[in-house]
Short mmCIF file of the C-alpha atoms (twelve columns), coordinates in Angstrom:
data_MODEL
# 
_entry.id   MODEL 
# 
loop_
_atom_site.group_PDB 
_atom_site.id 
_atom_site.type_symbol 
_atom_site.label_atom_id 
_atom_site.label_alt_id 
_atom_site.label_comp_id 
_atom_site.label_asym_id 
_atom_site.label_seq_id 
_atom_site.Cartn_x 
_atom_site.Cartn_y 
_atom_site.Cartn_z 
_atom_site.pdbx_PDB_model_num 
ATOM 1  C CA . UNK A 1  38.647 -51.709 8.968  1 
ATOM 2  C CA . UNK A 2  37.877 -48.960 11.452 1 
ATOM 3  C CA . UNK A 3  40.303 -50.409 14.016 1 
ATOM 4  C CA . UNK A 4  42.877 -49.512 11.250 1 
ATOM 5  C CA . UNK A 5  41.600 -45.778 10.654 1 
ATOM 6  C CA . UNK A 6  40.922 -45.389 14.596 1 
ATOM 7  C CA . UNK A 7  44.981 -46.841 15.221 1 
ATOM 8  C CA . UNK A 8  46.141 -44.331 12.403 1 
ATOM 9  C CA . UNK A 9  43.930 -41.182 13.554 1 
ATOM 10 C CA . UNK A 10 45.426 -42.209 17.417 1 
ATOM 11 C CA . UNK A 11 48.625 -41.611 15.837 1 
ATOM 12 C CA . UNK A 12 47.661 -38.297 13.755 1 
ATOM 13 C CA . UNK A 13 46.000 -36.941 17.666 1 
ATOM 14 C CA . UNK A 14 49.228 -37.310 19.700 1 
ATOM 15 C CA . UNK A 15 50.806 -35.895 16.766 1 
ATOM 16 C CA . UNK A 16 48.529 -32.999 16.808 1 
ATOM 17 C CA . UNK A 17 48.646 -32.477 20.462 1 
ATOM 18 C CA . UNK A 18 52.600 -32.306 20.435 1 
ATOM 19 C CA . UNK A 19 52.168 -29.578 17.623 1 
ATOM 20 C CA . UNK A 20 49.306 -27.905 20.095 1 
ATOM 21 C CA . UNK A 21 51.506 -27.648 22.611 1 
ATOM 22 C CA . UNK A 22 54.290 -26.396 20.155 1 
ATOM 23 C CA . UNK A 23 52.423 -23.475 18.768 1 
ATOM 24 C CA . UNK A 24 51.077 -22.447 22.440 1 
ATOM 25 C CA . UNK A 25 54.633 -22.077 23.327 1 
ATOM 26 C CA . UNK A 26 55.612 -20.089 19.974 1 
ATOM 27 C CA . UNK A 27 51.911 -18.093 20.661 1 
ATOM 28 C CA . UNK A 28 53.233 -16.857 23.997 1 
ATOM 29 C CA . UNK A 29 56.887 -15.852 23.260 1 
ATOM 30 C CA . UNK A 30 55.926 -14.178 19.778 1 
ATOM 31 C CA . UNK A 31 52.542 -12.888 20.418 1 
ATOM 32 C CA . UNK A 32 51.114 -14.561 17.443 1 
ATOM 33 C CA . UNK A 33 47.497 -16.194 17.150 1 
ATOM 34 C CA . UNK A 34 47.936 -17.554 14.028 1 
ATOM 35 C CA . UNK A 35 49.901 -20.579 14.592 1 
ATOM 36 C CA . UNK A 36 47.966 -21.195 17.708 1 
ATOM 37 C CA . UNK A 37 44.740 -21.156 16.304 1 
ATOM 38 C CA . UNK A 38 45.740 -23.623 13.418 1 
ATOM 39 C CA . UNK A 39 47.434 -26.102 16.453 1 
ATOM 40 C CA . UNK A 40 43.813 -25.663 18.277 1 
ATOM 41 C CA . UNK A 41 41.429 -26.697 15.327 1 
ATOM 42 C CA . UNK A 42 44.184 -29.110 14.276 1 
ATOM 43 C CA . UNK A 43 44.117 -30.420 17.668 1 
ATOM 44 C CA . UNK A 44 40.199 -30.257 17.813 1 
ATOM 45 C CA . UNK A 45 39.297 -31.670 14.493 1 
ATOM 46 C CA . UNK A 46 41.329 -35.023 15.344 1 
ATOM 47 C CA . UNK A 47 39.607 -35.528 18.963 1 
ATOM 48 C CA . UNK A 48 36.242 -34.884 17.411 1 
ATOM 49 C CA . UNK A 49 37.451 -37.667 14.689 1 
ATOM 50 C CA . UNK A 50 39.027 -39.768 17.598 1 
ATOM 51 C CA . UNK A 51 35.401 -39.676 19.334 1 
ATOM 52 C CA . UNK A 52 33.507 -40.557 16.190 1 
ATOM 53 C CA . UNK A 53 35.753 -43.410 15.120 1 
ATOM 54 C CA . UNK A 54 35.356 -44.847 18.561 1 
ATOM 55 C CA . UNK A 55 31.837 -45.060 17.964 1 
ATOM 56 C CA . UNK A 56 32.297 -46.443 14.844 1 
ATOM 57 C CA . UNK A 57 34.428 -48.786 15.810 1 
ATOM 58 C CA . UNK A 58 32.869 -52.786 17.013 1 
ATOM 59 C CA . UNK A 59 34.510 -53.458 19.853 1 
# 
């Protein structure tokens, strides 16, 4: 069971990472914080749940 909800969070991280990357771009050619803190605790809050479900997780 936590294989299955560590897979689908792997998916929602990369996902998140692309969308980091995304609003640091849109950050730097707008001058806006907004979006780029949203992408950052986006980005954060999966690899925090990425860590904990690995724990979880019986190998």
């Amino acid at each position: 069971m936590w294989g299955t909800i560590l897979n689908i969070n792997s998916i929602l991280w990369a996902l998140s990472g692309t969308y980091f990357v995304y609003s640091t771009g849109i950050a730097i050619l707008t001058w806006s914080g907004k979006q780029f803190l949203l992408g950052l605790l986006v980005f954060v809050f999966f690899s925090l749940a990425e860590v904990a479900l690995a724990a979880i997780a019986e190998p």
